[in-house]
TIKOLDREN-44724 format. One record per residue: residue number from 1; residue in three letters; x, z, y of N, C-alpha, C in turn. Coordinates in pm, whole numbers. Layout:
nr:NUM | rest:ala | n.xx:X | n.zz:Z | n.yy:Y | ca.xx:X | ca.zz:Z | ca.yy:Y | c.xx:X | c.zz:Z | c.yy:Y
...
***
This chain:
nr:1 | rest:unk | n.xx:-24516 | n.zz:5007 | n.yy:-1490 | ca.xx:-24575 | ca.zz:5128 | ca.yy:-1543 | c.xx:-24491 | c.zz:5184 | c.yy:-1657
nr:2 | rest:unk | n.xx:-24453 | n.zz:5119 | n.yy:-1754 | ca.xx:-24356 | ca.zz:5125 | ca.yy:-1853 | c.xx:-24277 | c.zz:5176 | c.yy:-1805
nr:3 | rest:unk | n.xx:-24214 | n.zz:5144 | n.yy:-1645 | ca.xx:-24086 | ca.zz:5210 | ca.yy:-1643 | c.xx:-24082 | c.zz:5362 | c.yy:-1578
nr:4 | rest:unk | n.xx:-24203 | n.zz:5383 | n.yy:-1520 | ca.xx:-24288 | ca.zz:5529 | ca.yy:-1497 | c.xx:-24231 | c.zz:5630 | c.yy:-1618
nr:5 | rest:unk | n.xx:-24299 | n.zz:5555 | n.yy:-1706 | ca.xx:-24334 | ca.zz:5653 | ca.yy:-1803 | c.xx:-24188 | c.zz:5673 | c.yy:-1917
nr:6 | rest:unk | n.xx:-24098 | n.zz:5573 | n.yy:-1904 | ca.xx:-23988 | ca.zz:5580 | ca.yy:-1931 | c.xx:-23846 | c.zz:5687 | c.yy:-1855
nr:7 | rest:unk | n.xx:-23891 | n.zz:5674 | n.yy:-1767 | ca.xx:-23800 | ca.zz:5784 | ca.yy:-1616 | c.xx:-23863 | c.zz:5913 | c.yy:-1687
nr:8 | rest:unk | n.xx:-24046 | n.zz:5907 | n.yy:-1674 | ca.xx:-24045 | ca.zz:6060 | ca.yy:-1652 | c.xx:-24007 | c.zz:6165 | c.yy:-1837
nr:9 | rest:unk | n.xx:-23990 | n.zz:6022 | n.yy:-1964 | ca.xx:-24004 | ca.zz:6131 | ca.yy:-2084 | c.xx:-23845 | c.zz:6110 | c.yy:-2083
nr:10 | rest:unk | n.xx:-23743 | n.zz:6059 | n.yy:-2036 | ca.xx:-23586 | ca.zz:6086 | ca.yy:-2022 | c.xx:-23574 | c.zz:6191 | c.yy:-1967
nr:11 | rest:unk | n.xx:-23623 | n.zz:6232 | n.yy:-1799 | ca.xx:-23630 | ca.zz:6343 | ca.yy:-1750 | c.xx:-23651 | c.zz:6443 | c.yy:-1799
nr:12 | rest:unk | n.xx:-23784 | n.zz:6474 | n.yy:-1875 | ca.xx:-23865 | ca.zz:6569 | ca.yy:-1959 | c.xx:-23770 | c.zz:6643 | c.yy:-2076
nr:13 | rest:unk | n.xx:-23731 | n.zz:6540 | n.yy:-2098 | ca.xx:-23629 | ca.zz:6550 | ca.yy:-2284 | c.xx:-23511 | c.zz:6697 | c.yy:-2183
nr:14 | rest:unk | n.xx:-23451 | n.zz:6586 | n.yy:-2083 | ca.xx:-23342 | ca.zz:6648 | ca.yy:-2053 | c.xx:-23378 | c.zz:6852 | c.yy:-2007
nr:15 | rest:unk | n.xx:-23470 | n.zz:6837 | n.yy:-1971 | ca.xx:-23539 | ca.zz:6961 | ca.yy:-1910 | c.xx:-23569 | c.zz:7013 | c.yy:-2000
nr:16 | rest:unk | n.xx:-23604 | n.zz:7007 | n.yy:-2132 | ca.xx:-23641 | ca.zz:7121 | ca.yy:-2235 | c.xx:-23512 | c.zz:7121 | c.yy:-2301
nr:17 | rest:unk | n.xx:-23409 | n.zz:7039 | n.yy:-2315 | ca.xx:-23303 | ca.zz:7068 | ca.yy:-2323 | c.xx:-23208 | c.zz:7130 | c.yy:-2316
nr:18 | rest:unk | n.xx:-23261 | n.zz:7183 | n.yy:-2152 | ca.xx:-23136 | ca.zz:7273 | ca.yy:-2074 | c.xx:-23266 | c.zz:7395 | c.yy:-2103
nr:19 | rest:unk | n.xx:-23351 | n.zz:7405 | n.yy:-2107 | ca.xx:-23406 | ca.zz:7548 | ca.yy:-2125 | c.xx:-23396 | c.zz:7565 | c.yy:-2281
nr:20 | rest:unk | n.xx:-23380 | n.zz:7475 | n.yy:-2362 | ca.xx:-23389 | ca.zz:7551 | ca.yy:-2553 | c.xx:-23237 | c.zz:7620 | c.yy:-2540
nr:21 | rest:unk | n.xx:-23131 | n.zz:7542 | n.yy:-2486 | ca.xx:-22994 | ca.zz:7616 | ca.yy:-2475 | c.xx:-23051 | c.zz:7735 | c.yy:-2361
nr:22 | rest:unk | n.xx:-23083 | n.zz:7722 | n.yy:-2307 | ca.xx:-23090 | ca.zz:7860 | ca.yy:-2244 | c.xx:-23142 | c.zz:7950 | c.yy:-2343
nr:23 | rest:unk | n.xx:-23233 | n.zz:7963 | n.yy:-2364 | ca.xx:-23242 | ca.zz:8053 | ca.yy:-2500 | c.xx:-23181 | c.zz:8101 | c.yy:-2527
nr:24 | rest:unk | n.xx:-23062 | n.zz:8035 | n.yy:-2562 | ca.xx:-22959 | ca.zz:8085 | ca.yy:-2655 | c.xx:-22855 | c.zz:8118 | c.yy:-2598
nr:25 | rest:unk | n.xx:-22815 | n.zz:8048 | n.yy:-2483 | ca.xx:-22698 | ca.zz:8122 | ca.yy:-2366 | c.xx:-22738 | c.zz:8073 | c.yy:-2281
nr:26 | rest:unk | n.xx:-22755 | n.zz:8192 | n.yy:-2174 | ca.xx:-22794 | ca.zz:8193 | ca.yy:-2050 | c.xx:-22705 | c.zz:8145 | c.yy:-1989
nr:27 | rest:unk | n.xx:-22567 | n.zz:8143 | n.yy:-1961 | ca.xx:-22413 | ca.zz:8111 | ca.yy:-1940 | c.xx:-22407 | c.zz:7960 | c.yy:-1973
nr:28 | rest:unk | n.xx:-22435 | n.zz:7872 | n.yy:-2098 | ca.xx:-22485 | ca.zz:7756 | ca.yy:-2099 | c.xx:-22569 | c.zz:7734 | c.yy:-2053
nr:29 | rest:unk | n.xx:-22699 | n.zz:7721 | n.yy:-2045 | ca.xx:-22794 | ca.zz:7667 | ca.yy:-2007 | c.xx:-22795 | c.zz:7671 | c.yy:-1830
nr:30 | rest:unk | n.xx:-22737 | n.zz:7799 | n.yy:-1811 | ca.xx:-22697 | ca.zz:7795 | ca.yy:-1617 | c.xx:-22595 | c.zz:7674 | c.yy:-1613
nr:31 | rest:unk | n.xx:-22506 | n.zz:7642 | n.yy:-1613 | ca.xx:-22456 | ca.zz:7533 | ca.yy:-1667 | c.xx:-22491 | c.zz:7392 | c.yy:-1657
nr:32 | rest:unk | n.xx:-22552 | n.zz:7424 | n.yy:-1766 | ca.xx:-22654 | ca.zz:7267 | ca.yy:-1750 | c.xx:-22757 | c.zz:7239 | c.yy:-1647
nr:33 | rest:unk | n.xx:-22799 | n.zz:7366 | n.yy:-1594 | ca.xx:-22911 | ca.zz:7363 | ca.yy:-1516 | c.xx:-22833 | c.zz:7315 | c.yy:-1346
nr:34 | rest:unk | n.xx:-22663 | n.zz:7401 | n.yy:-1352 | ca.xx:-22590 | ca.zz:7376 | ca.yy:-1237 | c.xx:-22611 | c.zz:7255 | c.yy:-1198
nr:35 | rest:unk | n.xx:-22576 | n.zz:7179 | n.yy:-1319 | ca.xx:-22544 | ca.zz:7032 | ca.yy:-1324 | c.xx:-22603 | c.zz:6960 | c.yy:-1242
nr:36 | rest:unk | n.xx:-22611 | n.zz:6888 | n.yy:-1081 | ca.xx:-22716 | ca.zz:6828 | ca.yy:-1040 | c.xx:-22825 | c.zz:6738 | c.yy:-1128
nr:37 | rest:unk | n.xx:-22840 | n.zz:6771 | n.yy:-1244 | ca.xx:-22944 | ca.zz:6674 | ca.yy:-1285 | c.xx:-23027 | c.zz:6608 | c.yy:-1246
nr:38 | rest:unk | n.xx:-23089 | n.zz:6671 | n.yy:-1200 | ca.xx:-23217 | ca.zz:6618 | ca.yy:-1105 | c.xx:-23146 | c.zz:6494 | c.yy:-1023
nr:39 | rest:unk | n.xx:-23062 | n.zz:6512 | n.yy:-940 | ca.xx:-23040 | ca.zz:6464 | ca.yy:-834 | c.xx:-22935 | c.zz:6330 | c.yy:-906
nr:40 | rest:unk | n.xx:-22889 | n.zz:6343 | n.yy:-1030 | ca.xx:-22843 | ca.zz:6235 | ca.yy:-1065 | c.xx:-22919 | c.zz:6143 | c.yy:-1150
nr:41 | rest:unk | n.xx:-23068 | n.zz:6206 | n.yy:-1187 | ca.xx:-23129 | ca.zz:6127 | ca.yy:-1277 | c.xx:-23226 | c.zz:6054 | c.yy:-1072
nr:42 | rest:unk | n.xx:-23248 | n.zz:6127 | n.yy:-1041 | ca.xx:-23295 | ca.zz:6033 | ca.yy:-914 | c.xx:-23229 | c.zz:5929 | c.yy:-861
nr:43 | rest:unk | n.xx:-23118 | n.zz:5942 | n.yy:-836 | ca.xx:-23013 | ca.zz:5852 | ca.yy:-778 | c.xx:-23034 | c.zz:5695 | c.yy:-848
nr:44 | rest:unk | n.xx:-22948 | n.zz:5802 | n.yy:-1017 | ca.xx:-23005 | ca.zz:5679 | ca.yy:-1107 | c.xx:-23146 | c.zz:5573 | c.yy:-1120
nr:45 | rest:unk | n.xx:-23249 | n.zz:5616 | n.yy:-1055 | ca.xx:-23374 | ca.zz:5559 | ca.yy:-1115 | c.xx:-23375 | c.zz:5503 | c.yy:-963
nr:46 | rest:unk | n.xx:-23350 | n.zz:5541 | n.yy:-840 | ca.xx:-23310 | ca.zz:5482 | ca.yy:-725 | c.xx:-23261 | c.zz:5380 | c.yy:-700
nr:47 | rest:unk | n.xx:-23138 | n.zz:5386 | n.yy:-779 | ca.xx:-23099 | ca.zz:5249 | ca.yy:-777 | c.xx:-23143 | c.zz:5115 | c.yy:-903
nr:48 | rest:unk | n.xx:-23134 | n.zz:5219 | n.yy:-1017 | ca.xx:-23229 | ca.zz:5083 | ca.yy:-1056 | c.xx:-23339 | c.zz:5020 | c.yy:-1077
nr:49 | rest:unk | n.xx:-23421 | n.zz:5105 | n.yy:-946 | ca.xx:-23534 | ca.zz:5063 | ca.yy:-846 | c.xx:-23475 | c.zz:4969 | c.yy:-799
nr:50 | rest:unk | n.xx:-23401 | n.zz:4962 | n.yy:-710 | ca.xx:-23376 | ca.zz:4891 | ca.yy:-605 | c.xx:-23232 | c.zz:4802 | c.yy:-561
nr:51 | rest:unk | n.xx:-23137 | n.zz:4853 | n.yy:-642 | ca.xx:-22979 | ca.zz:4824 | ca.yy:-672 | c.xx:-22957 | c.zz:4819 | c.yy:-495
nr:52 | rest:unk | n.xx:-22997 | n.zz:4903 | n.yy:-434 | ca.xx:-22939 | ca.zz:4969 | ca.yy:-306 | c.xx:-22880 | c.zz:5067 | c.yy:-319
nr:53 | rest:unk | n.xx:-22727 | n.zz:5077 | n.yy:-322 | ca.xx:-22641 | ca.zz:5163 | ca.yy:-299 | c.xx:-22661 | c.zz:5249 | c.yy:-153
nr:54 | rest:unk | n.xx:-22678 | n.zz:5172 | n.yy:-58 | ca.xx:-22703 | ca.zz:5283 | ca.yy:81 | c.xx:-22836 | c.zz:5341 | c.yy:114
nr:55 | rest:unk | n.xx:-22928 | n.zz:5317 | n.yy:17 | ca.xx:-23019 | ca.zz:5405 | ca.yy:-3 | c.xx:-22966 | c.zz:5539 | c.yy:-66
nr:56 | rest:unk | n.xx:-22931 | n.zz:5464 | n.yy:-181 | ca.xx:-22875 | ca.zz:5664 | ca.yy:-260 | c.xx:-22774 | c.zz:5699 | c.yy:-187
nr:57 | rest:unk | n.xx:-22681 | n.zz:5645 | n.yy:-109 | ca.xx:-22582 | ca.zz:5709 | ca.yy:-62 | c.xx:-22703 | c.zz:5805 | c.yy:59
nr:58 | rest:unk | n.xx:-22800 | n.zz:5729 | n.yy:165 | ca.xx:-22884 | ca.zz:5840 | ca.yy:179 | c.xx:-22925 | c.zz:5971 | c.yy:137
nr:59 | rest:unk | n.xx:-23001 | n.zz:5922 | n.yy:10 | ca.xx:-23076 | ca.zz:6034 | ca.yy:-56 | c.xx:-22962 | c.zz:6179 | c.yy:-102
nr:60 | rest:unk | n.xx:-22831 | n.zz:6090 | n.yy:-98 | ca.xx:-22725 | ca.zz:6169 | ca.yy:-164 | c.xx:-22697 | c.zz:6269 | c.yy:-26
nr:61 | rest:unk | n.xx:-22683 | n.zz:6208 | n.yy:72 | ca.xx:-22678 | ca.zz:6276 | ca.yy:199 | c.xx:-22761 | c.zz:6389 | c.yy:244
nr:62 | rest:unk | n.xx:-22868 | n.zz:6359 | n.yy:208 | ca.xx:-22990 | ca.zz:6449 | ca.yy:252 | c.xx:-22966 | c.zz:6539 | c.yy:117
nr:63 | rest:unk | n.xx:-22978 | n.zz:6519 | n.yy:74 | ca.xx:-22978 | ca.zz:6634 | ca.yy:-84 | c.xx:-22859 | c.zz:6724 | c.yy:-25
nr:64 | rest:unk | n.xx:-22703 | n.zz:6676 | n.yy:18 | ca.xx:-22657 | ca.zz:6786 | ca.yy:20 | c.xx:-22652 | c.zz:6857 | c.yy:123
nr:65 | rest:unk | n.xx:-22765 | n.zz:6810 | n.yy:304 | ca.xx:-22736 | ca.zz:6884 | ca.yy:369 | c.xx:-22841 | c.zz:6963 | c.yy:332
nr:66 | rest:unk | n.xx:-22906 | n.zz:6938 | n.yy:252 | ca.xx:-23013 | ca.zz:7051 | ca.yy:202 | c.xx:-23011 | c.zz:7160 | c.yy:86
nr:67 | rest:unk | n.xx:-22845 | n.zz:7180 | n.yy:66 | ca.xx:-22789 | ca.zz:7282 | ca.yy:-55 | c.xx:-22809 | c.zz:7389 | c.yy:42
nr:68 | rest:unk | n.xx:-22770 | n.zz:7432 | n.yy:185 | ca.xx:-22766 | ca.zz:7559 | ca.yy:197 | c.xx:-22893 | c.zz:7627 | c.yy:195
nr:69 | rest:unk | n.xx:-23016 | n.zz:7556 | n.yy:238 | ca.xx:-23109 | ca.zz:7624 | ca.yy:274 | c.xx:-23179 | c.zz:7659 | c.yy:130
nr:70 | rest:unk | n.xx:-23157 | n.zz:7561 | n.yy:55 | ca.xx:-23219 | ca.zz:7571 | ca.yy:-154 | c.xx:-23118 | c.zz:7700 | c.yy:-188
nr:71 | rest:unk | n.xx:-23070 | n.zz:7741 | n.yy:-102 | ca.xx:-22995 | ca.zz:7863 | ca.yy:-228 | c.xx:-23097 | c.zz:7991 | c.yy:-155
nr:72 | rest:unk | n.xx:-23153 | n.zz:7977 | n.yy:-74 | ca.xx:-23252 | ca.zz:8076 | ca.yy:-59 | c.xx:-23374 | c.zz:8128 | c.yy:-180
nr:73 | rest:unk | n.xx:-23402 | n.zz:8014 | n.yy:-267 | ca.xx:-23469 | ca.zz:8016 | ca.yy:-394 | c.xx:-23390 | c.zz:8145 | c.yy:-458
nr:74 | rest:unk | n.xx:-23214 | n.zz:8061 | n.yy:-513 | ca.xx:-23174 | ca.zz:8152 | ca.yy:-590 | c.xx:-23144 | c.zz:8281 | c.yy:-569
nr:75 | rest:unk | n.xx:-23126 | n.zz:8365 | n.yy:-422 | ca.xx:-23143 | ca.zz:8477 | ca.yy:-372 | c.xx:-23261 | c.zz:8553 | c.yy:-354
nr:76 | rest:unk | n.xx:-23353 | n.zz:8546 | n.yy:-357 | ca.xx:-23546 | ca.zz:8552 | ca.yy:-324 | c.xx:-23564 | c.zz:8559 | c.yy:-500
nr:77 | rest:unk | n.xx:-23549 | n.zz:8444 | n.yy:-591 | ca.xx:-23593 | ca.zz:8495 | ca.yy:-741 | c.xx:-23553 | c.zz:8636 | c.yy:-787
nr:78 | rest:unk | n.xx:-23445 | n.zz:8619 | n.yy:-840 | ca.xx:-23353 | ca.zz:8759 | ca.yy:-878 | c.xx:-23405 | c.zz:8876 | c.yy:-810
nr:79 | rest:unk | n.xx:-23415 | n.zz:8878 | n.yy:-650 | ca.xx:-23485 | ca.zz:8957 | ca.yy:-624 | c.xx:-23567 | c.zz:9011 | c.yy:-640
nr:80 | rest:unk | n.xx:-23690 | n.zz:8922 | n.yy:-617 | ca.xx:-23829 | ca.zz:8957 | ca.yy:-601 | c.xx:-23851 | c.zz:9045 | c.yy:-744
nr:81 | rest:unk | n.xx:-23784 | n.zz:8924 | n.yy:-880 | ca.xx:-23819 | ca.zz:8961 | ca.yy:-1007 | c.xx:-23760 | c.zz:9116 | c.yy:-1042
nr:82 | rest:unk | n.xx:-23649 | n.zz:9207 | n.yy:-962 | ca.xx:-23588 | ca.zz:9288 | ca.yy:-987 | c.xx:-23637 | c.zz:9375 | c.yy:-966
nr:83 | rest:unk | n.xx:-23710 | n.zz:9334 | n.yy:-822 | ca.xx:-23863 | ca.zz:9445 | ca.yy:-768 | c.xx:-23988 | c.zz:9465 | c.yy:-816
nr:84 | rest:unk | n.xx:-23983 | n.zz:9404 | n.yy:-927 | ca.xx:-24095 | ca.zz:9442 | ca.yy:-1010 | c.xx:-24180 | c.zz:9327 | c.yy:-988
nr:85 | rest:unk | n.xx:-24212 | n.zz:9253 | n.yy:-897 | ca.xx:-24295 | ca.zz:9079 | ca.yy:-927 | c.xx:-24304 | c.zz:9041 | c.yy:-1019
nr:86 | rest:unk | n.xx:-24460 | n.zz:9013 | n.yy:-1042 | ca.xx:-24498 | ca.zz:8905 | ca.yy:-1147 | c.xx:-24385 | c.zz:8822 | c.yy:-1135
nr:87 | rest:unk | n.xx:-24351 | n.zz:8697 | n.yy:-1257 | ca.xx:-24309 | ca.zz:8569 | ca.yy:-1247 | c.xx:-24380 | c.zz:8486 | c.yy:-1160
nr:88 | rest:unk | n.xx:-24518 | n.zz:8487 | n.yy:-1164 | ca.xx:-24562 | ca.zz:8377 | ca.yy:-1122 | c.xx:-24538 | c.zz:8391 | c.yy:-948
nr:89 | rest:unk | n.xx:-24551 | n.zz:8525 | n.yy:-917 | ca.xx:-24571 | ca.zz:8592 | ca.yy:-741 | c.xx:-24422 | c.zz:8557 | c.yy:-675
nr:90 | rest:unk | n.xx:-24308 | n.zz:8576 | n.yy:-841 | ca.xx:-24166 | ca.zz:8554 | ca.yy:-759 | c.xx:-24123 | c.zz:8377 | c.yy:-720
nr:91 | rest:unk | n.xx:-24154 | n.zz:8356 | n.yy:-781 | ca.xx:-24134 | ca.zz:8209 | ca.yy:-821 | c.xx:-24237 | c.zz:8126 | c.yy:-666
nr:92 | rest:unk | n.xx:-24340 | n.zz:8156 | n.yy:-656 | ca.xx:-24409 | ca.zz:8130 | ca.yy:-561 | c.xx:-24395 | c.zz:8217 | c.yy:-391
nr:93 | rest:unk | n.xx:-24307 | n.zz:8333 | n.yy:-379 | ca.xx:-24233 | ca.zz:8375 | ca.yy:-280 | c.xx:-24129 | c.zz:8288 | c.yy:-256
nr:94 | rest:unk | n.xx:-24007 | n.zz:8250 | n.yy:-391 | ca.xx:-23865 | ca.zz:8199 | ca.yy:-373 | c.xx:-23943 | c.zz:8049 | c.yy:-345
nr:95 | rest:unk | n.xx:-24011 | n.zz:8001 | n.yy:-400 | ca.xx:-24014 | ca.zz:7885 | ca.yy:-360 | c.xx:-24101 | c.zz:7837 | c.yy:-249
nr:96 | rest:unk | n.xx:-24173 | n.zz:7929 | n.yy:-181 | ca.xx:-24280 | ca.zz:7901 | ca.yy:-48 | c.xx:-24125 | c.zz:7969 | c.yy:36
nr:97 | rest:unk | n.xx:-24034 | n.zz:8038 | n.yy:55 | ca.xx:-23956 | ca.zz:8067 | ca.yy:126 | c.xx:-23860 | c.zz:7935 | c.yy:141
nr:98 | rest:unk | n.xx:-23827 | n.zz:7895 | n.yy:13 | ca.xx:-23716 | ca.zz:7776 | ca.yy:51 | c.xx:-23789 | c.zz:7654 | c.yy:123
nr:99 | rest:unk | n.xx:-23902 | n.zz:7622 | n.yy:115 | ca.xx:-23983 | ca.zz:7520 | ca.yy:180 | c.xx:-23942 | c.zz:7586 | c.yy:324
nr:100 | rest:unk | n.xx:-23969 | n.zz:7658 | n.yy:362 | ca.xx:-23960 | ca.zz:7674 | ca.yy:525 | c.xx:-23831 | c.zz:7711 | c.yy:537
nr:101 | rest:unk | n.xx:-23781 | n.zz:7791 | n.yy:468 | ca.xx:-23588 | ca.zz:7719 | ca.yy:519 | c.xx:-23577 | c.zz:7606 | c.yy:516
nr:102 | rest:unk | n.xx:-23604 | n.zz:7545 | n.yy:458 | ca.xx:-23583 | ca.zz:7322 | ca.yy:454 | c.xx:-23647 | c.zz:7301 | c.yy:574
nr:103 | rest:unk | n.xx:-23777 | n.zz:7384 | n.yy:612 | ca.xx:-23781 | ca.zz:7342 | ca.yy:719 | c.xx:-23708 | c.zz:7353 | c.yy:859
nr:104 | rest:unk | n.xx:-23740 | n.zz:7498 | n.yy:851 | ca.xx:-23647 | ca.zz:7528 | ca.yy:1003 | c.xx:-23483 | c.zz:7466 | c.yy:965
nr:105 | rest:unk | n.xx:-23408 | n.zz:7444 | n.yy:847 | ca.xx:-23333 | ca.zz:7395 | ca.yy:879 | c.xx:-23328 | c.zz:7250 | c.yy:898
nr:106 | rest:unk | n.xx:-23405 | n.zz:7184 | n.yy:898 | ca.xx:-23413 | ca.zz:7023 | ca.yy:949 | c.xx:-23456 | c.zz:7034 | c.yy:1083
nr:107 | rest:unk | n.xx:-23520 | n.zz:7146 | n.yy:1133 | ca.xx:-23558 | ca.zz:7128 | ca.yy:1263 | c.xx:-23422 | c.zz:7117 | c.yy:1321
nr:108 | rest:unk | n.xx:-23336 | n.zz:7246 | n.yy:1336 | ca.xx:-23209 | ca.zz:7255 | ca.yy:1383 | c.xx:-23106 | c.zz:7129 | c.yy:1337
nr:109 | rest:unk | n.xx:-23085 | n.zz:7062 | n.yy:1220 | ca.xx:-23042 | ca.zz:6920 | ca.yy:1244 | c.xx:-23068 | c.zz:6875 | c.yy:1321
nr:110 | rest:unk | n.xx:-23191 | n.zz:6822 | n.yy:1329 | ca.xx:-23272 | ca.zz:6750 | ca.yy:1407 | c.xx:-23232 | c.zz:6752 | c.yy:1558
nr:111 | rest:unk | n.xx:-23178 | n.zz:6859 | n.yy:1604 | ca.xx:-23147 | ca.zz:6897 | ca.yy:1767 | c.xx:-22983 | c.zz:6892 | c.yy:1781
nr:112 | rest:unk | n.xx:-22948 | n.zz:6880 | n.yy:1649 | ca.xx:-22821 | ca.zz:6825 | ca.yy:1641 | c.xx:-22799 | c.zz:6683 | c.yy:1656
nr:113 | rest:unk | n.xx:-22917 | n.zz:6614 | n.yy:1638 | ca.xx:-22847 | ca.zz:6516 | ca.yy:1610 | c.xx:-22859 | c.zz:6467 | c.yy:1463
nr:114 | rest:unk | n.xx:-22889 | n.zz:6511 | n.yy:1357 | ca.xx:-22867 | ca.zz:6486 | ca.yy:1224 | c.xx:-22979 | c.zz:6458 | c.yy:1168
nr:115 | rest:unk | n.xx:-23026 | n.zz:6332 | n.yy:1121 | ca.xx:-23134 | ca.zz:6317 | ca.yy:1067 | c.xx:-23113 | c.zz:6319 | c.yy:932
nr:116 | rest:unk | n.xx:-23236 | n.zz:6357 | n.yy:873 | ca.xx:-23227 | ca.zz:6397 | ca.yy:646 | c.xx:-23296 | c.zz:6298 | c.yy:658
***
C-alpha cells in the first residue's frame, strides 16, 4: 500500500510541475509535457513491480504502436477550443475521439496480425 501511495505522490509532484512551468512558458512546459513521462514513470513502477524486463519491453511496444492514433487528441483539442468549445466539451470530444481511434486502430492490427 505504501508503495501505492508512494508511485502515485512522485507522479503527482511531477505533473504540477510540468503545468507551474507551463505557466510561465508554454514552449517549456510543452517540453516537459513532450517528455514521455507518463510512460517512463510506468515502465519504471513496472518493473519495480516485477523486475520483468519483457513485460515493459511489452508495454513499451504497445505504447508506441499507439502514438499514431493519440495524436488525434492533439489535433481535435486546438481545434474544437478554436471553435469556440467549452474546455470541458473540447477535452471530452479530443479525448472520447482518441478512445475510438485506439480503437479502430487495434482492430486493424489485430487483422494484421499485431497484437497491443
Amino acid at each position: 500500500m505504501l508503495g501505492a501511495v508512494l508511485k502515485t505522490v512522485l507522479s503527482a509532484i511531477i505533473l504540477v510541475i510540468a503545468s507551474e512551468v507551463a505557466k510561465r512558458s508554454t514552449l517549456l512546459g510543452a517540453l516537459i509535457i513532450a517528455l514521455p513521462l507518463n510512460s517512463i514513470l510506468a515502465f519504471s513502477w513496472l518493473y519495480l513491480d516485477t523486475r520483468d524486463p519483457l513485460r515493459v519491453a511489452q508495454l513499451s511496444q504497445s505504447v508506441m504502436l499507439l502514438i499514431l492514433p493519440s495524436l488525434v487528441f492533439f489535433i481535435l483539442m486546438p481545434v474544437c477550443l478554436k471553435a469556440g468549445q467549452s474546455f470541458g466539451a473540447a477535452l471530452a470530444i479530443a479525448c472520447g475521439s482518441t478512445v475510438l481511434a485506439c480503437w479502430l486502430w487495434s482492430l486493424m492490427l489485430g487483422r494484421l496480425g499485431i497484437s497491443l
